[in-house]
Backbone as JSON, one array per atom type, in Angstrom:
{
  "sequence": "XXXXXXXXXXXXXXXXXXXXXXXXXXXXXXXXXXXXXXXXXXXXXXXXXXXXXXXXXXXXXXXXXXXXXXXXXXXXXXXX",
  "N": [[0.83, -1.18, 0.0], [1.26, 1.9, 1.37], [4.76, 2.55, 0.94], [6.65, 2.04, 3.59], [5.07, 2.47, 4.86], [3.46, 0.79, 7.04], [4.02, -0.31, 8.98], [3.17, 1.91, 10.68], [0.27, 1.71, 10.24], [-0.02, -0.67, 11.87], [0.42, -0.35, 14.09], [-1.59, 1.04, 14.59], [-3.52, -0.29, 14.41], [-3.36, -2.13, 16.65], [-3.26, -0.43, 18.8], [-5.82, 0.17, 18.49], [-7.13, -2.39, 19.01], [-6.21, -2.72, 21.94], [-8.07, -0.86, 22.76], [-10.37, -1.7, 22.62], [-10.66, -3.78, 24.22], [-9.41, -3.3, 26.69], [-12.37, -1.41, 26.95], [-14.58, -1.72, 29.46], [-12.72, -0.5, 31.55], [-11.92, 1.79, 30.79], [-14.29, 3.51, 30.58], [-15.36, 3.59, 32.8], [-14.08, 4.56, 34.66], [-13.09, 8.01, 36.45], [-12.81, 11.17, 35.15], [-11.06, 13.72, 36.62], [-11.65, 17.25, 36.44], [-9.29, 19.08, 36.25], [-7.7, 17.75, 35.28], [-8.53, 16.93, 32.94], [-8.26, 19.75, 31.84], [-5.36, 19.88, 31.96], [-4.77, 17.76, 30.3], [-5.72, 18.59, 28.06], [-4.46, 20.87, 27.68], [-1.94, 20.17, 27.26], [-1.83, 18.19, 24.89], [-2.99, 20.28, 22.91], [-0.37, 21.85, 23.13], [1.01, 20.13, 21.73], [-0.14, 20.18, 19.14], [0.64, 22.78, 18.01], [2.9, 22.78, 16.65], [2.11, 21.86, 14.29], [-0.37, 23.53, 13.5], [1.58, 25.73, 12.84], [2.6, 25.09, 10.3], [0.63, 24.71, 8.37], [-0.1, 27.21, 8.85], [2.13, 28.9, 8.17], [2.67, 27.34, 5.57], [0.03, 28.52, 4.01], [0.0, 31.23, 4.08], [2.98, 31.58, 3.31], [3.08, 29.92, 0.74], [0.53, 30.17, -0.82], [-0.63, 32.72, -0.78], [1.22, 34.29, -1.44], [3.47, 35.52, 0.02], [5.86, 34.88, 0.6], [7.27, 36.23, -0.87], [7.33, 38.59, -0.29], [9.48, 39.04, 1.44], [11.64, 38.27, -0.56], [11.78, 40.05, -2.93], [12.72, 41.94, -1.24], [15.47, 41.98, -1.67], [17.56, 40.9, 0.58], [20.12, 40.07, 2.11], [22.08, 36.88, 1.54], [22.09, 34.93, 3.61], [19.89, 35.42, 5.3], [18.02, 33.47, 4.44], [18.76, 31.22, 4.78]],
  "CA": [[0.0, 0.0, 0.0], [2.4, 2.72, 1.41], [6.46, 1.73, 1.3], [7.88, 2.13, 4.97], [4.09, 2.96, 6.8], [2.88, -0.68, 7.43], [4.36, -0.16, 10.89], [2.22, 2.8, 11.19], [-0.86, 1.09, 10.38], [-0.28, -2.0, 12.6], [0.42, 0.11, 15.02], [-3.02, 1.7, 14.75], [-4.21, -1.8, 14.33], [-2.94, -2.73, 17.83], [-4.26, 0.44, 19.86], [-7.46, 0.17, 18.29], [-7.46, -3.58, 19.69], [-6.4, -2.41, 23.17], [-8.91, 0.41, 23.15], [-11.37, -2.51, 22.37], [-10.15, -5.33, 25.23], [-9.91, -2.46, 27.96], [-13.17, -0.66, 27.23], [-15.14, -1.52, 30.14], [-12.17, -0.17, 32.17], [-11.92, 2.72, 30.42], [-15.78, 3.84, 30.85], [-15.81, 3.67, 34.37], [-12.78, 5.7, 34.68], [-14.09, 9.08, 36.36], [-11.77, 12.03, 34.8], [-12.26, 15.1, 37.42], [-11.62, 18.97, 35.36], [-8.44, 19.4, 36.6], [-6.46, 16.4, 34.32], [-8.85, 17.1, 31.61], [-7.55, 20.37, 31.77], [-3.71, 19.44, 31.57], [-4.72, 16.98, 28.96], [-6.42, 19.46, 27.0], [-3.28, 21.6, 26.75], [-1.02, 19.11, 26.63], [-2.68, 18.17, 23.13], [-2.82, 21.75, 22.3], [0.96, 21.95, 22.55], [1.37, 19.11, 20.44], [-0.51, 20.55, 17.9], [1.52, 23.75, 17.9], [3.63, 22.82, 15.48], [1.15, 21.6, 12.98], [-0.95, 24.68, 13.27], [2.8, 26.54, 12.6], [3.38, 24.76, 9.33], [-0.36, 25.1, 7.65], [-0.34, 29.02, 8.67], [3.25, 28.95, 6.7], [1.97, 27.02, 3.72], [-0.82, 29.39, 3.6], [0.64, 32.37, 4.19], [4.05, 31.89, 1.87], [2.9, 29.61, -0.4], [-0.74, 30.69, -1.55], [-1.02, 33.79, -0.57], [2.68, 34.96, -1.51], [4.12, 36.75, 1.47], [7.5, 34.76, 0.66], [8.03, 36.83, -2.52], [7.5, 40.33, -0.58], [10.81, 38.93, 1.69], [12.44, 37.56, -1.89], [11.77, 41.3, -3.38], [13.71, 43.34, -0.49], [16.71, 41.77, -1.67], [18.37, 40.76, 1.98], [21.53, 39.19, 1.97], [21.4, 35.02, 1.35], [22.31, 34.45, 4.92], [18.74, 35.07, 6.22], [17.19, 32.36, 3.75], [19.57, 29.8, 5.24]],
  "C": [[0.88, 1.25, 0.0], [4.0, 2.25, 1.93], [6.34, 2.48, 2.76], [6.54, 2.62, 5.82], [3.19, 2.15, 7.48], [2.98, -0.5, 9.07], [3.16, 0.66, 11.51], [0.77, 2.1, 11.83], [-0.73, 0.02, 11.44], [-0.3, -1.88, 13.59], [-0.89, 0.65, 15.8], [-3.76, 0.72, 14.89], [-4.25, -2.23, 16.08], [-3.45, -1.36, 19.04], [-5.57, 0.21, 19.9], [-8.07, -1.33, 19.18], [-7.18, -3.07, 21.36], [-7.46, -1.43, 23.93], [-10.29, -0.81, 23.3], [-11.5, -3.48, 24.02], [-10.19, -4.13, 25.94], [-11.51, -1.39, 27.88], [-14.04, -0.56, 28.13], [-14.39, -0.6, 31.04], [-11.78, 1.41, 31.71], [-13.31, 3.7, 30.42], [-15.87, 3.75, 32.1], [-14.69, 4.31, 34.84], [-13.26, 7.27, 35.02], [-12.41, 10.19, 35.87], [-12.02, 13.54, 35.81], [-11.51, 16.7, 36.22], [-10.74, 19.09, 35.83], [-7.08, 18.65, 35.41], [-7.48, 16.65, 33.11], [-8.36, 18.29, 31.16], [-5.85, 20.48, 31.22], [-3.95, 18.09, 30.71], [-5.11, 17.67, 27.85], [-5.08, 20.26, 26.78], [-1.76, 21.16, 26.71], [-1.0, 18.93, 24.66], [-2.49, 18.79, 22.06], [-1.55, 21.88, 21.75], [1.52, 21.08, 21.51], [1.02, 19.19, 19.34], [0.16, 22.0, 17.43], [1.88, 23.58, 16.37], [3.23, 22.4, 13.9], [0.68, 22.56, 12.55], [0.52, 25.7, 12.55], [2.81, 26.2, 10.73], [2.03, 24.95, 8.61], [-0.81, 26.59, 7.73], [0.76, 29.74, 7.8], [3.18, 28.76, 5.0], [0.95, 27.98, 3.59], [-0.12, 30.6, 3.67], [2.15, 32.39, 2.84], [3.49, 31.15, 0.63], [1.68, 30.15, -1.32], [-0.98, 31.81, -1.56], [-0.02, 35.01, -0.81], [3.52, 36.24, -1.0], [5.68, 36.12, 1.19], [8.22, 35.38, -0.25], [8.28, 38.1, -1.52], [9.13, 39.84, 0.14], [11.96, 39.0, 0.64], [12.77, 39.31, -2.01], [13.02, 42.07, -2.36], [14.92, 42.91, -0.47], [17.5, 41.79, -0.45], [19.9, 40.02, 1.39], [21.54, 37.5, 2.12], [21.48, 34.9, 2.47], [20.85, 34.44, 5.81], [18.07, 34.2, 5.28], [17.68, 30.84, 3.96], [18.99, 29.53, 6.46]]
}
């Protein structure tokens, strides 16, 4: 299917089975607002860097904000 992401999948294969085999134990699990809290921006931070790179692609690539930099002729050293 995809070279080198079999792992991936089998991987997903094998949570999805543990999510399955612990679900009673997982449903009776009370979470109080304090850890949903610090899981919630836990998460958040982890998505950081995603949100970073689709406000980039939009921003330089489609919307071409990397040309007005290109234009003011800088010196190559800030494109490195």
């Amino acid at each position: 299917m995809y070279p080198g992401r079999a792992v991936y999948i089998f991987f997903l294969w094998l949570a999805f089975l543990e999510v399955i085999l612990y679900w009673e134990k997982i449903q009776t699990r009370k979470i109080n607002r304090s850890k949903l809290v610090v899981t919630f921006l836990i998460f958040s931070l982890f998505l950081l860097p995603t949100i970073y790179l689709l406000v980039y692609i939009a921003l330089a690539k489609y919307l071409g904000v990397e040309q007005i930099f290109f234009n003011l002729n800088l010196p190559e050293q800030f494109f490195s």
